[in-house]
N, C-alpha and C positions, 0 to 999 in steps of 0.2 A: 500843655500841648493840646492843640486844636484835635476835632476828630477827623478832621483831612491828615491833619498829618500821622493821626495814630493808624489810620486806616493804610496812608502811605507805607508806614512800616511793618505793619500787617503783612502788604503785599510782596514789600522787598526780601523781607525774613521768608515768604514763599517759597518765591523765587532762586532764592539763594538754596534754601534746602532742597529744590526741584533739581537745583543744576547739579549740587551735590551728588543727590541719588545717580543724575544721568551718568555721571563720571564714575562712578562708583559701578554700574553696571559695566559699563563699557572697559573697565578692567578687570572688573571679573570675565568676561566672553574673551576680552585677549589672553588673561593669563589661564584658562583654561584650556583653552587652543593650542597656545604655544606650551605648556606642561606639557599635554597630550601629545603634541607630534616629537618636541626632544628633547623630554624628561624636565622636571622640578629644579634638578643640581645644575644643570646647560645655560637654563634661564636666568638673564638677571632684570631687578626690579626697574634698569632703566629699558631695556627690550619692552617691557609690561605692557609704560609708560610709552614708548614709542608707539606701538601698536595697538593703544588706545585712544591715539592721536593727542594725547597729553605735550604739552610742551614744556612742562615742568617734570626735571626727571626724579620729583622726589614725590609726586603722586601716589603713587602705590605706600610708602611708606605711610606719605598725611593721610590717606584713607583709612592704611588696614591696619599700618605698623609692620610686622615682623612677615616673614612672607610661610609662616605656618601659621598666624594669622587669616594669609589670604588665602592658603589652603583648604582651613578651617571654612571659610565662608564660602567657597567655591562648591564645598563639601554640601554643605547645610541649604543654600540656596535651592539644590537638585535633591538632596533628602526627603526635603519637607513633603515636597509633592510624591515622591515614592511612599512617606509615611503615612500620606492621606488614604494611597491605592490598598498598600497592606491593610492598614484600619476596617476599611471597607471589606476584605477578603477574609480576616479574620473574624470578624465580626458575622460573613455571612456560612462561615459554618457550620456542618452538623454536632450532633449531638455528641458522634465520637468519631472525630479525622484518625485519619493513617498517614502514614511516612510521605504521599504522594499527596493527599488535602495539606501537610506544612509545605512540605516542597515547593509545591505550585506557591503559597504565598510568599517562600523566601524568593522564588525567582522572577514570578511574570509579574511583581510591579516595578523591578527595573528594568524588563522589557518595553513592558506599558508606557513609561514614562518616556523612553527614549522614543519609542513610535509616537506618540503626542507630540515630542519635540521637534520627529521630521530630520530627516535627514540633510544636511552635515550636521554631525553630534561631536564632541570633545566628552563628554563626561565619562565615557568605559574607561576610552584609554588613560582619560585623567587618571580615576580610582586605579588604575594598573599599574605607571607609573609611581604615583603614592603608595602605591602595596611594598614598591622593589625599595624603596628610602625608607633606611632602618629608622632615623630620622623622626618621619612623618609619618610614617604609617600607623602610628597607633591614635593616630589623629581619624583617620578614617576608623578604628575598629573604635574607637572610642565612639565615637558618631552611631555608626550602625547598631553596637550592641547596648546603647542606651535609648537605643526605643523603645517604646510601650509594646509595641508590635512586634519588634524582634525578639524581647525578650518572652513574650507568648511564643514565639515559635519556637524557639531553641528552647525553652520546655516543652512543647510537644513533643518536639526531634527525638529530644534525650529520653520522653516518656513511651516512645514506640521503639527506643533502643536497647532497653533495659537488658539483653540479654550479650551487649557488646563489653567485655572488658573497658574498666574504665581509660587504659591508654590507648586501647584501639579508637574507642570511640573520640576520642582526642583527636589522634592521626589520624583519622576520617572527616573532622571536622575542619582539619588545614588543607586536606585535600580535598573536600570538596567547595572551600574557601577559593583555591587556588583554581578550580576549573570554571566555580561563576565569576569569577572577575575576570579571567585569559579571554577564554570564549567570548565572553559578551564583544570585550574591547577586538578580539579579533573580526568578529562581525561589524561590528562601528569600523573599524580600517576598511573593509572593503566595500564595506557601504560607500565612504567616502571617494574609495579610489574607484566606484563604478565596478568593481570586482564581482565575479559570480560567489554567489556565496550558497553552502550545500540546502539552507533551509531558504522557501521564500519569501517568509515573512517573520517579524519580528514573533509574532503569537507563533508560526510555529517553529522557531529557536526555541523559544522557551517549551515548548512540549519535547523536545528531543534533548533536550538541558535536562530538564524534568527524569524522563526517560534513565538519563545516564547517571545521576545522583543518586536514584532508586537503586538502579544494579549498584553501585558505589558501597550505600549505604547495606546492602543485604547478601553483598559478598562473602562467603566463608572465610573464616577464620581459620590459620595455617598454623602450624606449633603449637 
């Protein structure tokens, strides 16, 4: 083989991988949009594929495979960059945080990240969606609590808890599970829909986020 033509197929093997990737984003941003606005169970993989402008309606499948597959990547795509911000947040630390130094890093880097991304966003309401699918949702908890950075926090958490029963401190952990993920994706819907929304900026949702997991967390204990 000549080195024109090796360099030929240099170039085509490129090309073909470039086109790959492009299709491959562009079903990810549809099927995250359409999860988000009506749910993961509504959607199917040839919708995905329509509104990715694909004309092959087995695309989603030859890309991802299984569509908690594409959940999965949907997931991770939006993680990575939240895991960069926590990294950072954790990292710049004092010597000895409180319940409101983890807080802040469990919450404002998926505010952060959704304000970088600029409004219209799908990811809250993605992750909301995927919370309610018995299904898939531990697809997302799987993701989250296998970071290097969440699992530094949720030993913080639990280390400035020590005096909560361990099933409280449980059932405090699903509920303030369940108010960062509502909230946020409630604020993404009305970002979206132009809706007034009570804070005015993403930074300060997350302060009034922040604010409410604190009182959550240092509630008194009843019986």
């Amino acid at each position: 083989m000549s080195g024109t033509e090796v360099t030929m197929n240099k170039v085509e093997s490129q090309s073909r991988a470039e086109r790959a990737h492009a299709t491959r984003e562009l079903i990810l941003t549809a099927a995250e949009r359409l999860f988000a606005e009506h749910g993961v169970v509504a959607v199917s993989n040839r919708q995905v594929s329509e509104a990715a402008g694909q004309g092959n309606n087995t695309a989603v499948g030859y890309h991802f495979g299984t569509k908690a597959d594409l959940v999965r990547a949907i997931a991770r795509k939006h993680l990575a960059h939240v895991e960069e911000i926590r990294q950072r947040m954790v990292a710049g630390l004092g010597t000895s945080p409180g319940l409101r130094d983890w807080l802040d890093c469990l919450v404002r880097p998926v505010t952060v990240h959704l304000d970088e991304v600029g409004s219209p966003t799908w990811f809250a309401r993605f992750g909301a969606q995927v919370m309610t699918d018995p299904t898939l949702r531990p697809i997302i908890i799987e993701e989250t609590r296998s970071s290097p950075s969440q699992v530094r926090i949720l030993a913080g958490l639990n280390a400035c808890l020590t005096d909560l029963p361990d099933d409280v401190r449980a059932e405090r952990h699903d509920m303030a599970r369940q108010l960062l993920v509502h909230m946020i994706a409630e604020r993404e819907r009305a970002l979206a829909e132009n809706t007034r929304t009570p804070r005015a900026s993403w930074h300060d949702a997350a302060t009034g986020l922040v604010d409410a997991l604190v009182g959550l967390w240092q509630a008194p204990v009843s019986g």
